[in-house]
C-alpha positions as CSV (number, residue, x, y, z in Angstrom):
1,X,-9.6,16.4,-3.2
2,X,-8.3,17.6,0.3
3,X,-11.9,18.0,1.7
4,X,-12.8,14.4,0.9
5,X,-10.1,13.4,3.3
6,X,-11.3,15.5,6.3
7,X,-15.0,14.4,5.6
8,X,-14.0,10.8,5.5
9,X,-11.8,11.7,8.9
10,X,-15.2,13.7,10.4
11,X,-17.0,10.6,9.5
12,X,-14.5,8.1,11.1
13,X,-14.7,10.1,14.4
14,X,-18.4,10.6,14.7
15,X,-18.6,6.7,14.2
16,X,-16.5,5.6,16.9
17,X,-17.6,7.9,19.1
18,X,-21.3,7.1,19.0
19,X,-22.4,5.5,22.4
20,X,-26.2,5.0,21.1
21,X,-26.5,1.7,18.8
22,X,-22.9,1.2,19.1
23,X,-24.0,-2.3,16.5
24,X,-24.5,0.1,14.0
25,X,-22.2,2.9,14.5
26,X,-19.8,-0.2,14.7
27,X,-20.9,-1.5,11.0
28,X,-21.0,1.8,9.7
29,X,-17.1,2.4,10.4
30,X,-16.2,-0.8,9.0
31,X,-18.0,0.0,5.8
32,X,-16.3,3.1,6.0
33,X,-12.8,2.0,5.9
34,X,-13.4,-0.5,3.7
35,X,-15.1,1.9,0.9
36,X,-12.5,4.1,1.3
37,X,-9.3,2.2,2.1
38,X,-7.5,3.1,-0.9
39,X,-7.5,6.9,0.6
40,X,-7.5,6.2,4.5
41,X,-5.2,3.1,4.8
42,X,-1.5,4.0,4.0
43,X,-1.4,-0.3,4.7
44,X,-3.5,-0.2,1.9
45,X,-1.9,-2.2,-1.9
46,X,-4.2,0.2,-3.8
47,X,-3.6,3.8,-1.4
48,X,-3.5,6.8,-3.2
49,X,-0.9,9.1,-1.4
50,X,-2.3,11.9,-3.2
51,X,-5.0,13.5,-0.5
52,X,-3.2,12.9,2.1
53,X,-0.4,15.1,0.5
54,X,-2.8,18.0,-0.1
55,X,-4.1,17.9,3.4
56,X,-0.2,18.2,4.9
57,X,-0.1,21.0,2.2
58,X,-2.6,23.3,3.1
59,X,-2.0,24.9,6.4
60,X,-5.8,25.2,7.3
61,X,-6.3,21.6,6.7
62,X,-2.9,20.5,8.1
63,X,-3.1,22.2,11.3
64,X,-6.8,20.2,11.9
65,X,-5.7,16.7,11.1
66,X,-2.5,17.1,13.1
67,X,-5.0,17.5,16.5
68,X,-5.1,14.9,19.4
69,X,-8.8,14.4,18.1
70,X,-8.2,12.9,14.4
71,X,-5.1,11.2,15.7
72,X,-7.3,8.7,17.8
73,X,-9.6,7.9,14.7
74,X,-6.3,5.5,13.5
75,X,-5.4,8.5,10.9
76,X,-1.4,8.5,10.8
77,X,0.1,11.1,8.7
78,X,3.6,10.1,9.4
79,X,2.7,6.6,7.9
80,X,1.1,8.2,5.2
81,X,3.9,10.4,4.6
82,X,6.6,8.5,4.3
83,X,4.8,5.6,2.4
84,X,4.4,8.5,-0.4
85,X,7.5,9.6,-0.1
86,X,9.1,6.2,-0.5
87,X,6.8,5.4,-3.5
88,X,7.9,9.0,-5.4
């Protein structure tokens, strides 16, 4: 389940990054979140907290998402976090 998230994060970070037919790098992102808000946006009603949780507990997988470089995709694990642990 953990691997989803950082495929979906991989994905986010390719998309905005994409200087060549920004239009549809641009559509692809949105698409993106909105297929898969219910893991990516802790804003979300229907967010699974789940994923997010087994990222932050394996140390492999933790120590990638906590990097400068996922941070700037809009991934927030503190939100995440604390939305999860408020819901528990």
């Amino acid at each position: 389940m953990l691997y989803i998230v950082l495929a979906l994060v991989d994905l986010q970070y390719h998309c905005h990054n994409f200087q060549h037919l920004k239009m549809v790098s641009r559509a692809m992102l949105q698409d993106l979140n909105r297929r898969f808000q219910h893991i990516l946006q802790p804003s979300s009603d229907n967010f699974n907290p789940l994923p997010a949780a087994a990222c932050l507990l394996d140390p492999t997988v933790a120590a990638v998402m906590l990097t400068d470089d996922v941070k700037d995709t809009g991934w927030r694990f503190g939100l995440v976090v604390t939305r999860w642990l408020r819901s528990t």
